[in-house]
C-alpha positions as CSV (number, residue, x, y, z in Angstrom):
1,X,77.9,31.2,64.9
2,X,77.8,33.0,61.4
3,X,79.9,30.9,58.5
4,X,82.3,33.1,58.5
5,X,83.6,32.6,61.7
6,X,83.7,28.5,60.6
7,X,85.6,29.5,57.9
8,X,88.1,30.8,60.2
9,X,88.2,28.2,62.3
10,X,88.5,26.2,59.2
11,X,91.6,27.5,58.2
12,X,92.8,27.9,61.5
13,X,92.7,24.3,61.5
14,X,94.4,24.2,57.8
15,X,97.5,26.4,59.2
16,X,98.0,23.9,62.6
17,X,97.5,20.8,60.3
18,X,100.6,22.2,58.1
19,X,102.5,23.3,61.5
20,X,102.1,19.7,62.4
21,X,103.3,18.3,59.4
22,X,106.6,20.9,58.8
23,X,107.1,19.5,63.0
24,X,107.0,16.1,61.8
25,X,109.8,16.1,58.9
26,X,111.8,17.8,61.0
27,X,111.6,15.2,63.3
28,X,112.5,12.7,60.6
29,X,115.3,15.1,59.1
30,X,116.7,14.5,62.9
31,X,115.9,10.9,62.8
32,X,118.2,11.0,59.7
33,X,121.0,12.8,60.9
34,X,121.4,10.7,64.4
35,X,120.8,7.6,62.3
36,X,124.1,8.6,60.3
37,X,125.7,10.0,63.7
38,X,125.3,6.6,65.3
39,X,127.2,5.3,62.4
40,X,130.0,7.2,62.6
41,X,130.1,6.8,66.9
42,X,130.5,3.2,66.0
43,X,133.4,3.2,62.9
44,X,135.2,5.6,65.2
45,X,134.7,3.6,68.3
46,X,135.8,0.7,66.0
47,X,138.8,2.6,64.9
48,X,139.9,3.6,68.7
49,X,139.7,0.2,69.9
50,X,141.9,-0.9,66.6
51,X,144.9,1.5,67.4
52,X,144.3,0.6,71.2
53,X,145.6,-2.6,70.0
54,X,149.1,-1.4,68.3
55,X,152.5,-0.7,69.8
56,X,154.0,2.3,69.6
57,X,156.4,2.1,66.6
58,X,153.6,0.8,64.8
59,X,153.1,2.5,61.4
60,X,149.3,4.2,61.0
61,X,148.0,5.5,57.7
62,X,145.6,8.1,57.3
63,X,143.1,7.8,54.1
64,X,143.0,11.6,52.6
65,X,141.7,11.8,49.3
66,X,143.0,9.1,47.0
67,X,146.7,9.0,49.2
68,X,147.2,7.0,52.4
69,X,149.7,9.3,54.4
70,X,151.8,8.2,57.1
71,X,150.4,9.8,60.3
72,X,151.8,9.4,64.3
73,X,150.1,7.1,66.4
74,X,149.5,9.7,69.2
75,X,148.4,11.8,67.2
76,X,145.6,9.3,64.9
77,X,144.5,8.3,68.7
78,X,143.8,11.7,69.7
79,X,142.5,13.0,66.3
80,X,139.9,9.3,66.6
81,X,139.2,10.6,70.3
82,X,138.2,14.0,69.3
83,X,135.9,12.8,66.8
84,X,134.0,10.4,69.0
85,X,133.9,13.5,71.4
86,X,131.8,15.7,68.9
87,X,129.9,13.1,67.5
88,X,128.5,12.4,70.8
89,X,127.9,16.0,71.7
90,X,126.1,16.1,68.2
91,X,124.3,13.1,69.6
92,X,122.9,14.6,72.5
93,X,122.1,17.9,71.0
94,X,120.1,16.0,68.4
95,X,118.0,14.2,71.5
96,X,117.4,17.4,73.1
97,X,116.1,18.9,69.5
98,X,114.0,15.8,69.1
99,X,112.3,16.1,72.5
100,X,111.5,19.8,72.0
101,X,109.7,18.2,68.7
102,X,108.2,16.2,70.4
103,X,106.6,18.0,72.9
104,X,105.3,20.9,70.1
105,X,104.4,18.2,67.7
106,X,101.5,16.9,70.9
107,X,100.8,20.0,71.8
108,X,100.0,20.7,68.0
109,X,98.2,17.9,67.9
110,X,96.1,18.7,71.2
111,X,95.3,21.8,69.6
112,X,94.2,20.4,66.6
113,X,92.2,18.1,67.9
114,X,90.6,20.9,70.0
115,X,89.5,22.7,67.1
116,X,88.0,19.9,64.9
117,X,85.9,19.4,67.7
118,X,85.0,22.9,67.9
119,X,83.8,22.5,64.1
120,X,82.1,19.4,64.3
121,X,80.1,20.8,67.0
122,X,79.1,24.0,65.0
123,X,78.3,21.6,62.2
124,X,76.0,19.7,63.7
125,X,73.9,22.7,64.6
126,X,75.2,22.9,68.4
127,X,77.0,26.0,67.8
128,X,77.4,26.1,71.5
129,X,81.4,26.4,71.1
């Protein structure tokens, strides 16, 4: 095999090697993001339970801004409901993301793997590859 065609390989190799690692901060940007989504599941979860606990003439403040304004119970309940409801859909779409990462990130990493041992074998004079 002429040294040209290593070179390729070579920088074949160079191109799924930075594949790989643009794969693997994206898995750690959605690492991030469900880290913070968790959070927020369990304050709002937190919150839910808390209003669960009120009557109904109870007064409930919302937190907008620097003002606390005076908000309906019903309507905090459902508002704290909804929330929990997207954040969990966000949840599961980031777990779907991350599998799908997953499974190019191995098969990047099959392929790589595939080619270094392509190029140590035409390094060590096999060139039977």
């Amino acid at each position: 095999m002429s040294s040209s065609n290593l070179r390729d390989l070579q920088r074949d190799l160079e191109n799924k090697a930075n594949d790989l690692s643009k794969i693997q901060k994206d898995i750690a940007k959605n690492h991030q993001m469900r880290k913070k989504y968790t959070i927020q599941l369990g304050e709002n979860e937190l919150v839910l339970k808390e209003l669960d606990l009120l009557k109904e003439d109870a007064n409930v403040y919302k937190l907008i801004g620097p003002v606390l304004v005076k908000q309906d119970l019903a309507e905090a309940n459902a508002n704290v409901r909804k929330r929990i409801e997207y954040i969990s859909a966000e949840l599961k779409r980031l777990d779907a993301t991350v599998q799908d990462l997953d499974e190019k990130q191995n098969s990047k990493k099959d392929t790589i793997l595939k080619l270094q041992q392509r190029i140590q074998s035409i390094q060590s004079g096999k060139g039977k590859a």
